[in-house]
N, C-alpha and C positions, 0 to 999 in steps of 0.2 A: 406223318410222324417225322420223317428225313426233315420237313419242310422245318418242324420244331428245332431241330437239331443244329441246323444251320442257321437259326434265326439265334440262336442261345447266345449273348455276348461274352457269357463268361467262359465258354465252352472251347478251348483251341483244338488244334488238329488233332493230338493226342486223347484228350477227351470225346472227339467226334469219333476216332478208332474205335477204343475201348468201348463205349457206349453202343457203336456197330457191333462188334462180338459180343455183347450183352444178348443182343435178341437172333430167338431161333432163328426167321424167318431172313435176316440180314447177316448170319452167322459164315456163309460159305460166300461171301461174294467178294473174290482179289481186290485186294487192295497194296497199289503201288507207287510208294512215294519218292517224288523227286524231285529232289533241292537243292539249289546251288551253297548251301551255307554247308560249313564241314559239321557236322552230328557227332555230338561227344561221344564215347563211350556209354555212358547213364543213356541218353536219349534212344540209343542205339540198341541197349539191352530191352527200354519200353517199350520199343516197337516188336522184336522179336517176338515172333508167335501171334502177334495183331497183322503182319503185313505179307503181303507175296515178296516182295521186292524194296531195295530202299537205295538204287540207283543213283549217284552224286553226277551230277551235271557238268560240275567245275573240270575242265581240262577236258570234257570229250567234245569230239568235232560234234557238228549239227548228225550229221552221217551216219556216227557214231554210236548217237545218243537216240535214233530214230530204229535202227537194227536192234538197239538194247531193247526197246518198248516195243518192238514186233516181237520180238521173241519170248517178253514176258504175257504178250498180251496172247500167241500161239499156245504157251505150255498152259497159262488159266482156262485157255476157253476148248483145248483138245483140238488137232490137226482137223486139218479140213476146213477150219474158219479164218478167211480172210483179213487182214486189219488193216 
């Protein structure tokens, strides 16, 4: 089904979200997006309640931006699991 979803041309990222929290079985699985473009306010409010995290690229060091996504990827998945 993921493979449908990704296959959909009409379907963008916002759409792939949404359409993830549609279904039970895909309902709790983090999701954390991050992009170098700056995300309007509107884009910002869609994502809220669809995402873990929505991290902006632009201006962090590599270093930076690697500490950000260990640490979102610790608090998803509960201490003790390595990334």
């Amino acid at each position: 089904m993921l493979k449908t979803l990704k296959s959909d041309p009409e379907l963008d990222g916002f759409g792939f979200i949404e359409e993830l929290r549609r279904r039970d079985e895909w309902s709790k699985i983090p999701v954390v997006v991050l992009t170098a473009k700056d995300i309007s306010s509107d884009d910002r409010s869609r994502l809220e309640g669809f995402t873990s995290a929505v991290p902006v690229k632009k201006g962090q060091s590599p270093d930076a931006l690697i500490r950000e996504m260990r640490d979102l990827i610790q608090q998803a998945t509960g201490p003790g699991v390595s990334a």
